[in-house]
KETOR-826490 format. One record per residue: residue number from 1; x, y, z of N, C-alpha, C in turn; residue in three letters. Coordinates in Angstrom, 1 decimal, m for minus. Atoms other than C-alpha are relative to their C-alpha. Example, Ala and Ser with C-alpha at 12.3 -4.5 7.8 and 13.67 -1.06 7.14 Angstrom:
REM KETOR-826490
<r 1 <0.9 m1.2 0.0> <12.3 m4.5 7.8> <0.9 1.2 0.0> ALA>
<r 2 <m0.9 m1.1 0.0> <13.7 m1.1 7.1> <m0.8 1.1 0.8> SER>
//
This chain:
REM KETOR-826490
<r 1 <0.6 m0.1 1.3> <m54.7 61.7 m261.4> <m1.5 m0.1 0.2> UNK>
<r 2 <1.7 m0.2 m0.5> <m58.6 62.4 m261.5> <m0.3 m1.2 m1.3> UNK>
<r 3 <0.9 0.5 0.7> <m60.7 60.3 m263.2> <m1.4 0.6 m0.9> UNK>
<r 4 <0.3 m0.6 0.7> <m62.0 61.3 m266.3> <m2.0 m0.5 m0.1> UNK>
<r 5 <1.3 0.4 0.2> <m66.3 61.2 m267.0> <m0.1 m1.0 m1.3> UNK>
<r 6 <0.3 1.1 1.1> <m67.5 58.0 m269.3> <m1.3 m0.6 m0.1> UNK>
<r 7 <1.7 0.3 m0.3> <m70.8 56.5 m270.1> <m0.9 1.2 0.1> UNK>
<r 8 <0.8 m0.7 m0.6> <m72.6 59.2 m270.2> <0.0 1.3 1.2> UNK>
<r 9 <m0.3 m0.8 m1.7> <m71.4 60.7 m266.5> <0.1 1.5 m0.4> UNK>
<r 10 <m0.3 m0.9 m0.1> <m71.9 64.2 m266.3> <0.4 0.8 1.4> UNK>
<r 11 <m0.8 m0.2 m1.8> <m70.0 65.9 m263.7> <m0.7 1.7 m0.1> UNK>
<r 12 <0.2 m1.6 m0.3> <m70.9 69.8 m262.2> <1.0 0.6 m0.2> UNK>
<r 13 <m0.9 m0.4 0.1> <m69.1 72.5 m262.8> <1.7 0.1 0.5> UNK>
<r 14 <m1.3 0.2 0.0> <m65.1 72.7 m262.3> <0.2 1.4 1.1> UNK>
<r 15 <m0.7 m1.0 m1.3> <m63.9 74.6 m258.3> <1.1 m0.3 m0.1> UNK>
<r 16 <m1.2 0.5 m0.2> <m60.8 74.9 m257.3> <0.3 0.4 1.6> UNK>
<r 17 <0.6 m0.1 m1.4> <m60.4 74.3 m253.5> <1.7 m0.3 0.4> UNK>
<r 18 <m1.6 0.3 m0.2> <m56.5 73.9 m251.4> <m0.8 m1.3 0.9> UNK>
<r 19 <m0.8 1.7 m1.0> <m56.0 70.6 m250.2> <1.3 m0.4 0.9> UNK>
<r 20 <m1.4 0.4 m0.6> <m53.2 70.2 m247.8> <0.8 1.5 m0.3> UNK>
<r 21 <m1.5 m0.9 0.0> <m51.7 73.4 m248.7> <0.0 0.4 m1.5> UNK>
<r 22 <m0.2 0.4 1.9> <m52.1 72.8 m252.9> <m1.4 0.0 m0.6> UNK>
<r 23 <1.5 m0.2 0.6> <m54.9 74.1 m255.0> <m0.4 m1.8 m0.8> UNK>
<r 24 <0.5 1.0 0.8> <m56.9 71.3 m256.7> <m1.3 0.1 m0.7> UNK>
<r 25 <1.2 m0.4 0.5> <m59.4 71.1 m258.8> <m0.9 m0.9 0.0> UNK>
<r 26 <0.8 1.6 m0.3> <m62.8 68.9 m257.9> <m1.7 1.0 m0.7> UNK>
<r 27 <0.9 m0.3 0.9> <m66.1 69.2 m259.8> <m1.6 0.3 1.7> UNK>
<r 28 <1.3 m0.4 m0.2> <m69.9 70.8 m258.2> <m0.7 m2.0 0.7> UNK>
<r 29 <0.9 1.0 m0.2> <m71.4 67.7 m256.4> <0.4 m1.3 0.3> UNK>
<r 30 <m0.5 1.0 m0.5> <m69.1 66.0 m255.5> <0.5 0.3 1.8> UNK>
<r 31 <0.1 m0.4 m1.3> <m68.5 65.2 m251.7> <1.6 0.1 m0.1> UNK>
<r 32 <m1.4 m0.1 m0.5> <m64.8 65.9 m249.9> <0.4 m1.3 m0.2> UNK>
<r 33 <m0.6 1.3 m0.3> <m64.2 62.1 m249.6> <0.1 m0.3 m1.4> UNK>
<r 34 <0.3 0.2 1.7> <m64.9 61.6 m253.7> <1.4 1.0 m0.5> UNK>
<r 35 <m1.6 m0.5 0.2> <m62.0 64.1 m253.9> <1.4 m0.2 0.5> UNK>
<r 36 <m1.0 0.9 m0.7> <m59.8 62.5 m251.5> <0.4 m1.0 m0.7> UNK>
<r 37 <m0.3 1.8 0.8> <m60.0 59.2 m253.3> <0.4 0.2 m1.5> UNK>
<r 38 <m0.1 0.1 1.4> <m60.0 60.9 m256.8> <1.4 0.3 m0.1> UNK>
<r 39 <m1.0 m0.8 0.0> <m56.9 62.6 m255.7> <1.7 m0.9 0.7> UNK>
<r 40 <m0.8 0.6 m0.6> <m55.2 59.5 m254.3> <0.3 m0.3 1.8> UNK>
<r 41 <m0.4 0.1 m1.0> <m55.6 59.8 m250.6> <m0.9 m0.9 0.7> UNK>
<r 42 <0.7 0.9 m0.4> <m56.9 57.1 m248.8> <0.1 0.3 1.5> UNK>
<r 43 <0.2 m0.3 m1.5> <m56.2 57.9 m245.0> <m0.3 1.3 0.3> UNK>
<r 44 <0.6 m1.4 m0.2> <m57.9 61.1 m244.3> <0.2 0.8 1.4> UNK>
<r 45 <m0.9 m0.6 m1.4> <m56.6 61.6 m240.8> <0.7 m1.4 0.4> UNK>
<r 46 <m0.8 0.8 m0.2> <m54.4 59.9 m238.3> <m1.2 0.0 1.8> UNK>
<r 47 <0.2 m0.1 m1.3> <m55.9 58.7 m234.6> <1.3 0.4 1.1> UNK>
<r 48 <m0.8 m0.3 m0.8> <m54.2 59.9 m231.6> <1.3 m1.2 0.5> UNK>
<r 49 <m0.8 0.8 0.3> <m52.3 57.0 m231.7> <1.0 m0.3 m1.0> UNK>
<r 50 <m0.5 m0.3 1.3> <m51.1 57.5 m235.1> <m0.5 m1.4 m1.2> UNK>
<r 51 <0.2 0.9 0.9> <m53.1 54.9 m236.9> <m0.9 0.7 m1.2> UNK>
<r 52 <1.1 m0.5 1.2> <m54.7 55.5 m240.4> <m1.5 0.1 m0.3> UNK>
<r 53 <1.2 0.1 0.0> <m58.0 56.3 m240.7> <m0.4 0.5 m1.6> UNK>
<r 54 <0.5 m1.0 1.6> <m60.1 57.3 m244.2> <m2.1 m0.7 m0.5> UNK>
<r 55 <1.6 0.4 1.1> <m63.7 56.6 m246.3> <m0.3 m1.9 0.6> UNK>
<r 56 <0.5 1.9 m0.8> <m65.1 52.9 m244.2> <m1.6 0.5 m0.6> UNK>
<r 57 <1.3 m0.3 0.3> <m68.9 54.1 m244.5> <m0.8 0.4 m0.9> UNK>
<r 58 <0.2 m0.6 1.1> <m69.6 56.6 m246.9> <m1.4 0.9 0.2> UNK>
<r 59 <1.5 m0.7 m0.2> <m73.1 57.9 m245.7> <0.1 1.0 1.5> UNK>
<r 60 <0.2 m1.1 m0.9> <m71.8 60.3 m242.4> <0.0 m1.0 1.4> UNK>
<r 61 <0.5 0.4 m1.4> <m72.7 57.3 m239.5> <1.7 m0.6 0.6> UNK>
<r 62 <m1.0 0.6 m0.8> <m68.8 55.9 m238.6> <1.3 1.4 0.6> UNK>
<r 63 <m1.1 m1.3 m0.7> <m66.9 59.4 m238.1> <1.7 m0.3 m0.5> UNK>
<r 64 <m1.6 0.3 0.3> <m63.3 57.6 m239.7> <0.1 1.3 m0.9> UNK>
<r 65 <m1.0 m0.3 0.6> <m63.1 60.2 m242.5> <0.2 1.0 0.7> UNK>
<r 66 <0.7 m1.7 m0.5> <m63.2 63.8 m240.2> <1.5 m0.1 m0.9> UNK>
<r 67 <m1.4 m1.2 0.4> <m60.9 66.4 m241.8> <m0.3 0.9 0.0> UNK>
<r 68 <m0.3 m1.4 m0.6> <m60.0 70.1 m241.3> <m1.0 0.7 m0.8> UNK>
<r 69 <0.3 m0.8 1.1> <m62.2 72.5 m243.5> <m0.6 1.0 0.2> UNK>
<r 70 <0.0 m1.0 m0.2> <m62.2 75.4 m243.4> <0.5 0.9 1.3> UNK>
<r 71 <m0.8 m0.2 m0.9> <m60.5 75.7 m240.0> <m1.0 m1.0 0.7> UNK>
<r 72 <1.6 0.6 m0.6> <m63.8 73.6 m238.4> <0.5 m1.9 0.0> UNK>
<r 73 <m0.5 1.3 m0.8> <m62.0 70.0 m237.0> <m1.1 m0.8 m0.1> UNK>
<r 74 <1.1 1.2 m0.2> <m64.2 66.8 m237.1> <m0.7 0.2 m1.0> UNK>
<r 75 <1.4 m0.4 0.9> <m66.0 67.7 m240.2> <0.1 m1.3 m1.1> UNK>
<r 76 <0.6 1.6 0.6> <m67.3 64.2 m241.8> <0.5 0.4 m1.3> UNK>
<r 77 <m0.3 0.0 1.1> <m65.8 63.7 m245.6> <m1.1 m0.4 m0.6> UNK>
<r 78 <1.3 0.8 1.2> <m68.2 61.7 m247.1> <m1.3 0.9 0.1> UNK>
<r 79 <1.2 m0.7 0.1> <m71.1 64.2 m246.2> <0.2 1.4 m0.5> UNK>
<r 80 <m0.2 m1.4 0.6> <m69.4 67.4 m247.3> <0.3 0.7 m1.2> UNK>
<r 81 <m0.4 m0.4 1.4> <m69.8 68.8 m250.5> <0.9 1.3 m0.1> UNK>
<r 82 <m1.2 m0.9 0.5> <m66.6 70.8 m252.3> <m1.1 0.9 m0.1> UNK>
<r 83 <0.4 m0.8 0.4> <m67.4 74.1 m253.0> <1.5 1.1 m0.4> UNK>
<r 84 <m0.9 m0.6 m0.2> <m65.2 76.6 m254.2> <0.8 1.1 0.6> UNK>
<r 85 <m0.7 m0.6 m1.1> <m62.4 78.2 m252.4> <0.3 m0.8 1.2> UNK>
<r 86 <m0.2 0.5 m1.6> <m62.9 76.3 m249.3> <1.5 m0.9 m0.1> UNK>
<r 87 <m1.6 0.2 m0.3> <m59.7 74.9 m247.4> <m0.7 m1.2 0.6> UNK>
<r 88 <0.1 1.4 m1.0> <m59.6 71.0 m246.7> <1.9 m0.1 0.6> UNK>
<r 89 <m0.7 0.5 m0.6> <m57.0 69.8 m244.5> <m0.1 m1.1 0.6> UNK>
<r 90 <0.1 1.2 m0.4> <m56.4 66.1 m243.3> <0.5 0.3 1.8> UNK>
<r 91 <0.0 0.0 m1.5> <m56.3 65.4 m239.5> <0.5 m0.6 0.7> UNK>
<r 92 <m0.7 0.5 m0.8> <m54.2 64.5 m237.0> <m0.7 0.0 1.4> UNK>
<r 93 <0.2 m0.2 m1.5> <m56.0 63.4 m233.6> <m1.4 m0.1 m0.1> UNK>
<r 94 <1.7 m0.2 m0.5> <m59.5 64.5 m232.4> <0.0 1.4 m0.1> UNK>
<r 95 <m0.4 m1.4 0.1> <m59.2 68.2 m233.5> <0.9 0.6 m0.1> UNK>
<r 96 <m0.6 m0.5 0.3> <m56.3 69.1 m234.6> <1.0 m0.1 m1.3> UNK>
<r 97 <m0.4 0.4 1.5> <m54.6 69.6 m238.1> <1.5 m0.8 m0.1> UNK>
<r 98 <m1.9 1.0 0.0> <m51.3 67.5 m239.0> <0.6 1.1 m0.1> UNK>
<r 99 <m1.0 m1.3 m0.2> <m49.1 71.1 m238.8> <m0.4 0.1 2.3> UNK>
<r 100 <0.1 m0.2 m1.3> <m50.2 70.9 m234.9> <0.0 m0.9 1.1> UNK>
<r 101 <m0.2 1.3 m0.2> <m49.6 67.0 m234.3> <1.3 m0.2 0.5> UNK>
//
């Protein structure tokens, strides 16, 4: 369930981007990780171990959220703004998508 704008909040226009496989719809200005979390997902990949990883920092410096986008492995959540079309996928490993885990 997304969370609706209040107070004021104006959001950017309305993309529609595949997540996992499933279109979704996430607003102009917001980063990957702000859609993850609006969208319910808190572990954003898995370590080679199989432990959960997701959003710890928020500013690009701890590397927990990487996910798949656009085919492009390791790519930081919290620093990458949606745009539309593009393909996120969550991550299994150090490079590889959870369909190759």
């Amino acid at each position: 369930m997304r969370l609706e704008p209040t107070h004021g909040l104006e959001r950017g226009a309305q993309v529609v981007l595949t997540l996992d496989g499933r279109p979704v719809t996430a607003f102009e200005g917001e980063s990957v990780a702000a859609l993850l979390l609006a969208e319910g997902i808190v572990a954003t990949r898995l370590t080679r171990g199989g432990e959960p990883r997701g959003v710890y920092c928020g500013m690009g410096v701890c590397f927990d959220c990487l996910v798949v986008v656009d085919g492009v492995p390791n790519t930081r959540a919290c620093v990458t703004w949606v745009r539309d079309g593009m393909t996120v996928e969550r991550q299994a490993g150090f490079g590889a998508t959870r369909g190759d885990a």
